[in-house]
matplotlib code that plots the C-alpha trace (Angstrom):
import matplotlib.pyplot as plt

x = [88.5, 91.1, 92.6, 89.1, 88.5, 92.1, 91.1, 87.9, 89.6, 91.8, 89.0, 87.1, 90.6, 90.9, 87.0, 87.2, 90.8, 88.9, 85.8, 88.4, 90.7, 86.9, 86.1, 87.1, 84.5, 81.6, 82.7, 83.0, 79.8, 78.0, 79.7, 78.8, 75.2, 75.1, 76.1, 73.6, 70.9, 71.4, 70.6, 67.0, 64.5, 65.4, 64.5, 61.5, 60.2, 60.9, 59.0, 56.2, 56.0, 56.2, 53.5, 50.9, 51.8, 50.8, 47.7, 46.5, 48.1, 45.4, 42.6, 42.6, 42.5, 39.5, 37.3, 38.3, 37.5, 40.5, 39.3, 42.6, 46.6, 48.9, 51.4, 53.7, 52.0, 52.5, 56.1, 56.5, 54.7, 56.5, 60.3, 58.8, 58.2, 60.9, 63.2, 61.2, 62.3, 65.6, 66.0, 63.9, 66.9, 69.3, 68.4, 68.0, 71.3, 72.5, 70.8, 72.4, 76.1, 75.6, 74.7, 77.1, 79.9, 78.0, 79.1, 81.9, 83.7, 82.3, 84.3, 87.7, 87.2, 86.7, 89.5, 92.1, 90.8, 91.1, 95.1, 95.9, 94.6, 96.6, 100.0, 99.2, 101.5, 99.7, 100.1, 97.9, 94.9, 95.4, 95.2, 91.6, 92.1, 93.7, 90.8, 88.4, 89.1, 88.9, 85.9, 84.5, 86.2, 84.9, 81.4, 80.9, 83.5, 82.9, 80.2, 80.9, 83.3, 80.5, 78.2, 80.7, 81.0, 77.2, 77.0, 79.6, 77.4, 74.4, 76.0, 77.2, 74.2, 72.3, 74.5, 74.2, 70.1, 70.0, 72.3, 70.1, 67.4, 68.7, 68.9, 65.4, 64.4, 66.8, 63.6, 61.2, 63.1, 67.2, 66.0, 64.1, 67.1, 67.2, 64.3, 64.9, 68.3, 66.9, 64.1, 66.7, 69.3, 66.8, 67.2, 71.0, 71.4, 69.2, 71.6, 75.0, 74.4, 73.4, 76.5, 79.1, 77.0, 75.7, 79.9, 80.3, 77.6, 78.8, 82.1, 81.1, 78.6, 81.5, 82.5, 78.8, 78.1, 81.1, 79.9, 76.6, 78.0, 80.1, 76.8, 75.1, 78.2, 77.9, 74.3, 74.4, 77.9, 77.7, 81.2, 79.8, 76.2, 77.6, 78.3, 75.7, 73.0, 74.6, 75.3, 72.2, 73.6, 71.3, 68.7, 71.6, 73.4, 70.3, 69.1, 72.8, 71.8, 68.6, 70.2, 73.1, 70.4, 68.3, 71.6, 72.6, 68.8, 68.4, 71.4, 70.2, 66.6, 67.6, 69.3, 67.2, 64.0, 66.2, 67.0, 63.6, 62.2, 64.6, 64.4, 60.5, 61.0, 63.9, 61.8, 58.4, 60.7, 60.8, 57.8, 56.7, 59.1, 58.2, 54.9, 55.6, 57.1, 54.1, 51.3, 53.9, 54.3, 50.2, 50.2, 51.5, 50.0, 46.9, 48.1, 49.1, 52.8, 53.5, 51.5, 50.0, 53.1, 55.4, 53.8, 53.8, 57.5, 58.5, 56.9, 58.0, 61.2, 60.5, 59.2, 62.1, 64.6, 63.9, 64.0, 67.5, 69.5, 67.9, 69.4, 72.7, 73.2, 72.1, 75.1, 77.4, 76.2, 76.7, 80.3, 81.6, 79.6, 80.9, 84.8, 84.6, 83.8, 86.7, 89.0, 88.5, 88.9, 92.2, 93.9, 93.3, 95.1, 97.9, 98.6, 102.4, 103.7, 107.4, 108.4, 111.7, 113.0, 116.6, 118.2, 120.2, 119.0, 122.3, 123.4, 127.4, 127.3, 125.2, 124.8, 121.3, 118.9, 120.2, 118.5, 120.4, 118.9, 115.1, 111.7, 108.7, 106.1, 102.8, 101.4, 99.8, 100.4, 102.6, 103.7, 106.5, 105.9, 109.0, 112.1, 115.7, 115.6, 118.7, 119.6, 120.6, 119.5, 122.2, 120.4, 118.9, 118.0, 114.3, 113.5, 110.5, 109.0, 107.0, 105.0, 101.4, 99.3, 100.2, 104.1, 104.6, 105.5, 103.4, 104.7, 108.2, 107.1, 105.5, 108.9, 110.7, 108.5, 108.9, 105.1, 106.4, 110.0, 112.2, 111.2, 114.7, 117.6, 118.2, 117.2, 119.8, 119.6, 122.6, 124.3, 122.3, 119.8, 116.5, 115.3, 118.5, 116.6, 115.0, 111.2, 110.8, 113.7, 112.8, 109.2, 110.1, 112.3, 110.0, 107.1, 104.6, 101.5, 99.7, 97.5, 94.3, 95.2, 92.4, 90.0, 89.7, 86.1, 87.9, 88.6, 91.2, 93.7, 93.4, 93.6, 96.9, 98.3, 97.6, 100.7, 103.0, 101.1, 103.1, 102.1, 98.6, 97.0, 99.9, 98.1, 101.0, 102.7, 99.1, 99.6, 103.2, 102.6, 99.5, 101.7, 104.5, 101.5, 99.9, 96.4, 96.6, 94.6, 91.6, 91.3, 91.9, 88.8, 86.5, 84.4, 86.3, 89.3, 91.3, 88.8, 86.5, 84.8, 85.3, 83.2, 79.7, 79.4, 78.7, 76.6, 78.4, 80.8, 82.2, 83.3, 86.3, 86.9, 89.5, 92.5, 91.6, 91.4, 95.0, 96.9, 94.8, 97.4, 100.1, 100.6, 99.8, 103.4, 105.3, 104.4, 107.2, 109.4, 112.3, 112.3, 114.3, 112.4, 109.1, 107.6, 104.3, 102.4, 99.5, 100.1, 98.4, 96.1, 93.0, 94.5, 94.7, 98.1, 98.6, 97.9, 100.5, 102.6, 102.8, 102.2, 105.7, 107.6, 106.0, 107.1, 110.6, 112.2, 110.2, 112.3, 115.6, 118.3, 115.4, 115.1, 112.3, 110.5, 108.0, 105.1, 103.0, 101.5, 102.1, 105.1, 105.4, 106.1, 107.8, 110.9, 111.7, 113.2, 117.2, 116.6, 113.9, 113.2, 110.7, 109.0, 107.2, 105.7, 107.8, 110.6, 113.3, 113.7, 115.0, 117.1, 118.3, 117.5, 114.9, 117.1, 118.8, 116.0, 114.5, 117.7, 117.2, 114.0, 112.6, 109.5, 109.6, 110.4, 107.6, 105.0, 105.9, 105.4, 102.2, 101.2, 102.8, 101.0, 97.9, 98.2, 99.1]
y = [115.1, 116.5, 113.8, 112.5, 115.7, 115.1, 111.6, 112.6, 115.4, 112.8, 110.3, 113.6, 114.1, 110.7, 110.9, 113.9, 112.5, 110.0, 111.4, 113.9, 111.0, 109.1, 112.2, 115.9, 117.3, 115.8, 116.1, 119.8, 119.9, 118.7, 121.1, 123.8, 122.8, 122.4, 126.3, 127.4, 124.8, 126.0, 129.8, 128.9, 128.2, 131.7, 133.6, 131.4, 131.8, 136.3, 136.0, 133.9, 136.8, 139.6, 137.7, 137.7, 141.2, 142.6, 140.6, 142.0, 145.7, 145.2, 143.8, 146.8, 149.5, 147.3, 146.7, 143.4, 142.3, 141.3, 142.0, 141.2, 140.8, 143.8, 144.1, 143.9, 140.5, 138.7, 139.9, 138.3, 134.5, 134.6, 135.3, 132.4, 130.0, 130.6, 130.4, 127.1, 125.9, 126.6, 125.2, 122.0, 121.5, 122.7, 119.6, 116.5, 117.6, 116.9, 114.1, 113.1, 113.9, 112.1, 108.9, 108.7, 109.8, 107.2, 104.4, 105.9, 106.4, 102.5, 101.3, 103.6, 101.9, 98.6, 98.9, 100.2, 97.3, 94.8, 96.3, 96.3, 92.7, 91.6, 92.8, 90.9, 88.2, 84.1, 85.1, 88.0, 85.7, 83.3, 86.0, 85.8, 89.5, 90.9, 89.0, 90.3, 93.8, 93.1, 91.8, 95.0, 97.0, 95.1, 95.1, 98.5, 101.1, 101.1, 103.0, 105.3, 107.7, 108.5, 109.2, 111.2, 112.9, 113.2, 114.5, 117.4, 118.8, 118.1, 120.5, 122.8, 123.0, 123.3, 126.3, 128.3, 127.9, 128.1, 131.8, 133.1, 132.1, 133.7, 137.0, 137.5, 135.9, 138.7, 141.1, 139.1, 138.9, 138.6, 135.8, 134.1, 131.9, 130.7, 129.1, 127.2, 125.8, 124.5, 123.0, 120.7, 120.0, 117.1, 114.7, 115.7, 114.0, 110.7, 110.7, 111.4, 108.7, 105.8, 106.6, 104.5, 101.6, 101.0, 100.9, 98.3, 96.6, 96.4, 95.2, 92.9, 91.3, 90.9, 87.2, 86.2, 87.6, 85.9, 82.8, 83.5, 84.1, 81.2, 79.1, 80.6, 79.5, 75.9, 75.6, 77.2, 76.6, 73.5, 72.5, 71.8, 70.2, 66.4, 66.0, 68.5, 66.4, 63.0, 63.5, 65.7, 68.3, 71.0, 71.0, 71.3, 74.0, 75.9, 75.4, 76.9, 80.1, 80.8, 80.0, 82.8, 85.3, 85.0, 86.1, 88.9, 90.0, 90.0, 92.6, 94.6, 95.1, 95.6, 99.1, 99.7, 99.9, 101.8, 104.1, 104.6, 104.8, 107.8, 109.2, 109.4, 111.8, 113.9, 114.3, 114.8, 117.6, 119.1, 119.5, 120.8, 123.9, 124.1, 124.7, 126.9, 129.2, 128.4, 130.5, 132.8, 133.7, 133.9, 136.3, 138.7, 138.8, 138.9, 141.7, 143.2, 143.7, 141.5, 141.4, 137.9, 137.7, 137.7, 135.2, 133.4, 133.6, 133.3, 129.9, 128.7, 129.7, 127.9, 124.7, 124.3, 125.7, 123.0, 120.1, 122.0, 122.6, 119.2, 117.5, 119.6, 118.2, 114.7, 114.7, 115.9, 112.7, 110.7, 111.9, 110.5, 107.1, 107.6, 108.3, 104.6, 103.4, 105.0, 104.5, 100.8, 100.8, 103.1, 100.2, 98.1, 100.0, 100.8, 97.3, 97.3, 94.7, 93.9, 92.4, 90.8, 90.5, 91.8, 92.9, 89.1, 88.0, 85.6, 82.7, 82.7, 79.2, 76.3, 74.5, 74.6, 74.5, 74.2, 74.4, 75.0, 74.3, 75.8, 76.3, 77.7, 78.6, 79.8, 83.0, 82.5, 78.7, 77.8, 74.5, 74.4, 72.9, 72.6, 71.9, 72.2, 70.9, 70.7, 69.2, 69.6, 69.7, 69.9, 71.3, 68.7, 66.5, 65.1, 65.0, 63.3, 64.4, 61.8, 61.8, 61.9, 64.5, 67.4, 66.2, 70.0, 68.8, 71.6, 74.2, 73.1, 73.7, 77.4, 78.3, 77.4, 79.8, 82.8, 82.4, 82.1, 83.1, 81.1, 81.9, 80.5, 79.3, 80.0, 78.8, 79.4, 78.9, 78.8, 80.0, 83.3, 83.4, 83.3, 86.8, 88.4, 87.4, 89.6, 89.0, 88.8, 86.7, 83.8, 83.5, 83.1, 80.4, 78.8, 76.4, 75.0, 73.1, 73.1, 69.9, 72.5, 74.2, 77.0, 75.7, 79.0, 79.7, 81.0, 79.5, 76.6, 78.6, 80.9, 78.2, 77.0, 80.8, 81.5, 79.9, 83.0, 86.0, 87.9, 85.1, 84.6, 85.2, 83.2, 80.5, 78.8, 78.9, 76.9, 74.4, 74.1, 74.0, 71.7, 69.3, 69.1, 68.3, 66.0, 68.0, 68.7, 65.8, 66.0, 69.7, 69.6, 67.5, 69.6, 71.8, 75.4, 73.5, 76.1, 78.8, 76.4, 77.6, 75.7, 75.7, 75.9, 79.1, 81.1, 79.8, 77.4, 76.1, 72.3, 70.6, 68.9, 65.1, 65.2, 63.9, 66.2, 69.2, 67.9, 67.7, 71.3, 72.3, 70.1, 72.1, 75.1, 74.3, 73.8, 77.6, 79.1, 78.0, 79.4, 78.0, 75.3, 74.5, 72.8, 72.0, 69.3, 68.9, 65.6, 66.5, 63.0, 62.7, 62.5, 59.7, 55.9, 54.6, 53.5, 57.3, 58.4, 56.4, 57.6, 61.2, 60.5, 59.4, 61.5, 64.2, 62.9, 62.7, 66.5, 67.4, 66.6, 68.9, 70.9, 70.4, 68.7, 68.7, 65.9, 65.4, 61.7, 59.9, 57.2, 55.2, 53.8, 57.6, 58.4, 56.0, 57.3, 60.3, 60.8, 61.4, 61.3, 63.4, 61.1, 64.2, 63.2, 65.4, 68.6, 66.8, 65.0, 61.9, 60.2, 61.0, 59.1, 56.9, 54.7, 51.5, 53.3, 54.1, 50.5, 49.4, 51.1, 49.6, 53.0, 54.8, 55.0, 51.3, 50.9, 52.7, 51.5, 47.7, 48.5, 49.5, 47.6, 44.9, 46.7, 46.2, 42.6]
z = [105.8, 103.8, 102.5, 101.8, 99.8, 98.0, 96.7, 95.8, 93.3, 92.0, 91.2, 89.2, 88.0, 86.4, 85.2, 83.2, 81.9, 80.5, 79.3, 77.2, 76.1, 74.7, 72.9, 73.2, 71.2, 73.0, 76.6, 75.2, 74.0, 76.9, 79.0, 76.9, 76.5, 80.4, 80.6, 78.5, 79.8, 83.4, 82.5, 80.9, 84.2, 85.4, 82.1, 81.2, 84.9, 84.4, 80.9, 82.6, 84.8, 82.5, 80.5, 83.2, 84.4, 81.5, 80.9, 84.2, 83.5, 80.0, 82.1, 84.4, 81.4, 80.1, 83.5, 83.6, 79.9, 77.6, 73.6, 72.4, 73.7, 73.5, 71.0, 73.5, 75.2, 72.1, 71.6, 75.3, 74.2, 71.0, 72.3, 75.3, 73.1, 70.5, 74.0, 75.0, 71.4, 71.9, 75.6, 74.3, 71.8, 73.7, 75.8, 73.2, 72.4, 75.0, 75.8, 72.3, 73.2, 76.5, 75.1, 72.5, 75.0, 77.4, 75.1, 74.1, 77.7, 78.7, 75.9, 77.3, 80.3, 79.6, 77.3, 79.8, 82.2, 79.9, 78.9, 82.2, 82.6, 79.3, 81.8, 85.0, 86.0, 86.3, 90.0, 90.2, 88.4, 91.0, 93.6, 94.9, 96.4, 93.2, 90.7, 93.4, 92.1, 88.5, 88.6, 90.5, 88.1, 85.1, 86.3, 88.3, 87.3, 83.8, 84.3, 87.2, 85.7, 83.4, 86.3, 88.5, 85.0, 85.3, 88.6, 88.2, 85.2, 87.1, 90.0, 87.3, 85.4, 88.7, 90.3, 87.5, 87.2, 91.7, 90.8, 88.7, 90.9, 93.8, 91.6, 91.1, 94.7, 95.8, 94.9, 97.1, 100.0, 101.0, 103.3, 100.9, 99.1, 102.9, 103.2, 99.2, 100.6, 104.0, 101.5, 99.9, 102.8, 104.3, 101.1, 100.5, 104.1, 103.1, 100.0, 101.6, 104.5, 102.4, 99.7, 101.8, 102.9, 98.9, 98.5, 101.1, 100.2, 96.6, 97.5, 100.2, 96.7, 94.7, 95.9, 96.0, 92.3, 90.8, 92.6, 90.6, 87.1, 87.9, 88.4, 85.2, 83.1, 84.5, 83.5, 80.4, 78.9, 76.1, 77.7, 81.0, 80.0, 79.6, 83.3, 84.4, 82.6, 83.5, 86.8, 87.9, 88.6, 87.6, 90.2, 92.4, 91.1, 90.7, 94.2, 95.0, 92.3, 94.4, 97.9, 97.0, 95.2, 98.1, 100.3, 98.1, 98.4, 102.2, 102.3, 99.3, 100.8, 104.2, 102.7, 99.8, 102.9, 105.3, 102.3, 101.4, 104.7, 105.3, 101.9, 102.9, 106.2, 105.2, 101.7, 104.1, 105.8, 102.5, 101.1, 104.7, 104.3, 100.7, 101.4, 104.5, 101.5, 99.4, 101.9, 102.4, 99.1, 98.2, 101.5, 100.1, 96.9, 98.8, 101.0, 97.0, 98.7, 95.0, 91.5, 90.4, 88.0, 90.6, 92.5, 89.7, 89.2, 93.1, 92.9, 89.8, 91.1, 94.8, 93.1, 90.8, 92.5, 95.3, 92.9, 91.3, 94.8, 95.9, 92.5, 93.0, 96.9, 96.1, 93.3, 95.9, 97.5, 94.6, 93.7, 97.3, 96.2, 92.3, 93.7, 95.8, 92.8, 90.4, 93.6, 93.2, 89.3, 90.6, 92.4, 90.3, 87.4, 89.5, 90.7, 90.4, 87.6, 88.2, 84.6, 86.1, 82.2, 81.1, 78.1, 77.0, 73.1, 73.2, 75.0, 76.5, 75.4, 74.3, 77.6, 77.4, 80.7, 84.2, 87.5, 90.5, 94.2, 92.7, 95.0, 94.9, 97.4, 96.1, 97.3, 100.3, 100.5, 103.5, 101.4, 98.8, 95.5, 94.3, 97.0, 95.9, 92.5, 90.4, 87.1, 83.7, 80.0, 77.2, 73.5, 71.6, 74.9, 75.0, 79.4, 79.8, 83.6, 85.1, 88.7, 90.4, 90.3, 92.9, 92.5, 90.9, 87.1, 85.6, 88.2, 87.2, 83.5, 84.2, 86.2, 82.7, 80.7, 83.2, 84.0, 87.6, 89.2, 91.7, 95.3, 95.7, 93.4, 89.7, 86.3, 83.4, 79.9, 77.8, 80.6, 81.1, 84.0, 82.9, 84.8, 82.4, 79.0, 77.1, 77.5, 73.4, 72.9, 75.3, 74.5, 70.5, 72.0, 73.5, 71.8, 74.6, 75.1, 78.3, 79.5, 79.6, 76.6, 75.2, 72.7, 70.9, 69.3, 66.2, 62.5, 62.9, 61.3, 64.2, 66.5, 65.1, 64.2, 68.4, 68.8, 67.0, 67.4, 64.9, 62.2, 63.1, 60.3, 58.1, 56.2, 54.8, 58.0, 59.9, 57.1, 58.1, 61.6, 61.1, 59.3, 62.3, 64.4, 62.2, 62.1, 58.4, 57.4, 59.5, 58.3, 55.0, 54.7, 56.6, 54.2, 54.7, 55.8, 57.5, 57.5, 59.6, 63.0, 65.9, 68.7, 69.0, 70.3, 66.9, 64.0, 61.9, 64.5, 64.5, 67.6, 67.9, 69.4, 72.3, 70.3, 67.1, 69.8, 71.1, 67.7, 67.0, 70.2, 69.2, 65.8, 67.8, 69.1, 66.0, 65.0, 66.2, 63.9, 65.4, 68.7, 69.9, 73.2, 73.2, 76.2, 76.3, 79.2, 78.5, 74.9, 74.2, 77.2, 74.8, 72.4, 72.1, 72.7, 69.0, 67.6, 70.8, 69.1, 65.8, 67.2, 69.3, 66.3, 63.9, 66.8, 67.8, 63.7, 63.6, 67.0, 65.9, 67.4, 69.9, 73.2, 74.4, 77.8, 78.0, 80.7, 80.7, 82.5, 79.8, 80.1, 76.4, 75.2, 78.2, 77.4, 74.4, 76.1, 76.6, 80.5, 82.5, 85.9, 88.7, 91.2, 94.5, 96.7, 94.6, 95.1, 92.8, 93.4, 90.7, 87.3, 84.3, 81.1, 80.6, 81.6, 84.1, 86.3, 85.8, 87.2, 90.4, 91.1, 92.6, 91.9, 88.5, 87.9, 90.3, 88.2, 85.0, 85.9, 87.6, 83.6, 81.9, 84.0, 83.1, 79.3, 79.3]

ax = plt.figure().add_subplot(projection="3d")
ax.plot(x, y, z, "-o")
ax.set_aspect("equal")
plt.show()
């Protein structure tokens, strides 16, 4: 209970950090508002009173027959409705400072999520358990420090309105505030039960709703439509989209009926004391132990201060819901990133890349894909890495670009482990393309720029860059040439073909100027042999002096490298030149008849 209690004050803790760090002056505002709000049901409900009171005091000097109000009557109905003003303000003022503080907080949030998702390691996307919480965080706890905000007004607001109740009940009866709380306790309970299983049921959704948006982007993304259409694959999917709606569903109705089925008794309960209070009350104005004025106020007072101490519980409720909620955002923020980077911007020597006796298990997998590979790179050396699919080419490649780390052995370049480089240093060394390389939905400078963040928006360095990777012409004719939209997401976008899209990435490459390592993986996949061709020459007399790691499935670029690296089954099996490796008659002398066959 106590430790309950402890992370319940932390998770208000971080709410109201937030709320503050959104905007002082509003989260101020409300809570002064809320102060003042809270104090108005009591004195309208004691000027209600007074009002009555002394209509009955003038009736009784007048047999019964009112000619006109007091002086003092209408100094009553005009400081009520001048008060009434004043609360009614009061109110869309706040109501006004809560919805801009609404948007305000949703964008904190989303903008600490999004920062912390910006630091994850590759590792942690391909985590189902760690993507799991994102995606609750992204979708559900944007919103809930707000409402645990919310709630602790509500409570606030709510106290101070049930005090000054309890002041002028105080004159009824000392046992009178009794019966108003046992009024409310009923619903609190409904509320307070159901809290915990809404939670589990959320986070028992969150697989199930992914697998839903994951649906909807398959049958409404352009990028998918081609085979979806093609292959009929619509009815299918959507079929799927009702079958896993109609799952989320069963669960959601099964608590949302218990709830209200509950709600309904406790609530019955309720009303039945409320009303217990209610002949009570109009007793004893009949037995004149009160004046009409009082009863008035007593059940003013009993009717709203039911709905305020039932509002105050049922937050009390919520908060334990709300703090699941901000507890899930919680661990999500604090999942621990170990940036294994050091402080090296220089090499010892120029020896270039060398892997001694490296593996790597994927989390969670039991199989290695990569076993005790060695080998070297000197600067300047094109290695061309050839193999099926699965042989763990591209994992090799991620392990060179620190987008995974060894699970055993070492990687050095220049002589200085890779985990001892500073993080800065070896990415500007570093100039890669990746097979399934992002088709940004920006202009195609932007495209190219992605490639050196600190020159994105460098026009003469995309025409540079565009130039190495032979993109330049195609864009220069296009009508905006580099200030063209890609994409046909936003209005005015122009799709790429394959091979356009690939030299888009190609120059994307070439804009870190400095770096001296370029890495291609299927750089060419989407181009006829002859372009490859050109694209390869064009690319090895633009390459002089860099190193250069090659992966393709394409034999006729693959020879030009200076070595070449055969993998099978994460394994290497071969290594050496072009020749070399034909003269063993292995694998790789293997696969390249089989296409050169192919072509004759």
């Amino acid at each position: 209970m106590l430790l309950s209690l402890i992370k319940i004050f932390r998770s208000s803790q971080t709410a109201f950090s937030i709320a503050f760090q959104s905007s002082k002056s509003l989260t101020f505002g409300i809570l002064s508002l809320t102060i003042i709000i809270g104090g108005f049901p009591s004195i309208l409900a004691y000027i209600g009173k007074l009002i009555v009171d002394e209509i009955l005091k003038y009736q009784s000097a007048n047999n019964g027959y009112i000619f006109s109000f007091t002086s003092q009557t209408f100094f009553y109905v005009y400081l009520e409705a001048l008060l009434t003003i004043f609360y009614f303000g009061s109110q869309k003022l706040h109501s006004l400072m809560y919805a801009l503080l609404r948007i305000k907080l949703g964008q904190e949030v989303n903008v600490r999520i999004l920062n912390k998702a910006i630091q994850l390691e590759l590792t942690h996307f391909e985590d189902s358990e760690t993507y799991d919480k994102m995606t609750q965080a992204r979708t559900e706890a944007s919103s809930k420090p707000l409402s645990l905000i919310t709630r602790f007004v509500t409570i606030l607001q709510s106290t101070i309105t049930i005090i000054t109740f309890f002041g002028l009940l105080f004159g009824l009866s000392p046992f009178a505030s009794i019966f108003l709380i046992l009024a409310a306790i009923p619903s609190f309970i409904a509320e307070t039960k159901f809290s915990n299983h809404s939670f589990r049921l959320f986070k028992w959704k969150s697989k199930e709703t992914r697998e839903q948006v994951y649906l909807e982007t398959l049958m409404a993304r352009e990028d998918n439509a081609k085979e979806v259409l093609l292959f009929n694959l619509g009815e299918i999917f959507l079929n799927r989209y009702k079958s896993n709606f109609e799952r989320i569903y069963k669960e959601d109705k099964k608590l949302t009926v218990k709830k209200g089925s509950v709600s309904f008794l406790l609530g019955l309960l309720s009303q039945i004391t409320f009303y217990g209070s209610y002949l009570w009350i109009v007793s004893l104005a009949l037995n004149k132990t009160i004046s009409l004025g009082e009863m008035t106020m007593y059940l003013v007072i009993f009717r709203q201060g039911q709905s305020t101490f039932t509002s105050a519980l049922a937050s009390f409720g919520g908060i334990y819901e709300d703090h699941l909620y901000i507890q899930n955002l919680l661990e999500f923020l604090e999942i621990p990133i170990v940036k294994n980077y050091g402080n090296s911007k220089f090499g010892k020597n120029s020896e270039g890349i060398r892997f001694e006796s490296v593996s790597f298990i994927y989390p969670g997998s039991n199989e290695y894909s990569l076993t005790d590979i060695s080998f070297s790179l000197a600067p300047g050396e094109k290695l061309a890495i050839v193999g099926e699919n699965g042989s763990g080419k591209t994992t090799l490649i991620k392990l060179l670009t620190r987008l995974y780390t060894p699970t055993s052995g070492q990687i050095f370049l220049d002589g200085i482990n890779l985990l001892d480089w500073d993080e800065v240093t070896l990415k500007n060394r570093i100039g890669v393309i990746f097979q399934n390389f992002v088709q940004y939905q920006f202009q195609v400078g932007e495209n190219i720029g992605a490639g050196d963040s600190h020159r994105l928006q460098t026009e003469d360095e995309w025409i540079r860059a565009a130039k190495l990777g032979m993109a330049h012409d195609f864009i220069k004719r296009m009508e905006n040439g580099y200030f063209t939209r890609l994409g046909r997401w936003f209005k005015d976008g122009r799709e790429l073909s394959g091979g356009q899209w690939q030299k888009i990435a190609l120059s994307r490459a070439f804009m870190r100027s400095q770096a001296d390592l370029l890495i291609l993986d299927e750089p060419t996949s989407a181009i006829d042999a002859e372009a490859e061709m050109k694209v390869f020459e064009h690319f090895r007399e633009q390459t002089e002096g860099k190193t250069v790691i090659l992966i393709s499935h394409r034999f006729s670029t693959v020879r030009i490298a200076d070595k070449i690296m055969v993998l099978e089954m994460g394994k290497k099996t071969e290594w050496g030149s072009h020749e070399e490796l034909l003269t063993k008659k292995g694998k790789y002398e293997k696969l390249f008849r089989m296409q050169q066959a192919g072509y004759q």
